[in-house]
N, C-alpha and C positions, 0 to 999 in steps of 0.2 A: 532575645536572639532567636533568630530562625532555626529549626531543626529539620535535619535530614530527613525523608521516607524511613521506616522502620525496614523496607526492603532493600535499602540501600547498603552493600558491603563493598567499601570502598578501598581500605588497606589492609595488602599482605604483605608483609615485611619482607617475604622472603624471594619478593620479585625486585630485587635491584635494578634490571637493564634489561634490555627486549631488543631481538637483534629480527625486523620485518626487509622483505625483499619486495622492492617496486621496480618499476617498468617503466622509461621515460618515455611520457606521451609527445605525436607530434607539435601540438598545441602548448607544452611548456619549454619548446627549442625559440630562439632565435633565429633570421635566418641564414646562420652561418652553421645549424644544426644543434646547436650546442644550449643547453636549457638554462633559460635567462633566469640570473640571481635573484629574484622576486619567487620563482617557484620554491628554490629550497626552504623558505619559509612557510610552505606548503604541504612539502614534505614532513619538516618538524612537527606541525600540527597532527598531521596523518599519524606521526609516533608516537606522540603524545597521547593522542588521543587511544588507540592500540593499545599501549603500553597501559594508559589506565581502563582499558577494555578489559586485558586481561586478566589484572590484578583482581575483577569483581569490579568495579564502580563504571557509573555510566554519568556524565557530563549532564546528560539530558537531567537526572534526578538530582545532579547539584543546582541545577539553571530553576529547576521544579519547586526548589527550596529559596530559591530569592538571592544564592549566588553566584556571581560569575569570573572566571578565571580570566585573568586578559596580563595581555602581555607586557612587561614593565620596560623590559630591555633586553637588546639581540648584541650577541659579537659574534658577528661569524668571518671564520676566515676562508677562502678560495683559493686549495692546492691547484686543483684541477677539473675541469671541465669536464659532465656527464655528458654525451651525447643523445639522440633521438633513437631508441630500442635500446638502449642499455639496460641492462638490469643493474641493481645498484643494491645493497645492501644498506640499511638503516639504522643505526644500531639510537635508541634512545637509552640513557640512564637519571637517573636521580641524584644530585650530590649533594642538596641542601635543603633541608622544610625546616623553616623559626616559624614564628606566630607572623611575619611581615609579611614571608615571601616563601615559594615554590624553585628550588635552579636545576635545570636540566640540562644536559651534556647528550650532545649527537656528533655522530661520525657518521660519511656516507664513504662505501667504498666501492668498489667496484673492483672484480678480479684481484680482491686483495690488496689493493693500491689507492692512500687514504685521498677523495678527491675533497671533502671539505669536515672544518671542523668546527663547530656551534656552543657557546651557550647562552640560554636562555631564561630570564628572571620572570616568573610569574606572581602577580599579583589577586586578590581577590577582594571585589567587588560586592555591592549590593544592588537593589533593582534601582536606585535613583543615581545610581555610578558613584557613592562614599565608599571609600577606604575599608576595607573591614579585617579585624585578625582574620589568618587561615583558619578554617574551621579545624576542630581536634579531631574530626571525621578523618580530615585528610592530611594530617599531621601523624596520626596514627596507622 
């Protein structure tokens, strides 16, 4: 099995949820103004990826080690529509790591009023795209 970078400090327990503010660019509106549901998956990524910025771990050093996180399955549901200059709040969390799978929970709100609600299954990979356990790196 492939092993992590010895620089790699991936899990802090004690970061459950990360709450990032973004900025809806013109380019992720429709043009009724309003940012077409393809971005919010974009979004996710952007917390996801923050969210494990923060904790100490970097994507790049898991991809460096011959794993890759990809995405298994999305529900998301669409209270309400961001607009184009909105700021938005992002809230990512963590609610489930087994050895199969990664599930993350987002909220996006804006002026405190929930516009949409996410979860997402991630899975982990190896360089020829096989199935692999999560590594205990990031189980821990």
């Amino acid at each position: 099995m492939v092993q992590l970078p010895a620089v790699v400090n991936i899990a802090r327990l004690d970061v459950k949820q990360q709450t990032i503010t973004l900025r809806v660019r013109y380019d992720e509106c429709d043009p009724g103004g309003f940012v077409h549901h393809s971005n919010y998956l974009t979004y996710f990524e952007i917390g996801r990826t923050e969210f494990f910025r923060s904790s100490g771990g970097r994507y790049r050093d898991i991809e460096a080690a011959g794993w890759y996180v990809v995405v298994a399955r999305v529900d998301c549901r669409y209270k309400l529509p961001a607009r184009y200059d909105d700021e938005i709040q992002l809230t990512t969390r963590i609610v489930d790591v087994t050895a199969a799978k990664i599930v993350h929970e987002y909220e996006i709100h804006r002026d405190n009023t929930l516009l949409v609600q996410a979860t997402v299954t991630l899975a982990v990979i190896d360089r020829d795209g096989r199935l692999q356990r999560v590594p205990d790196a990031l189980i821990q």
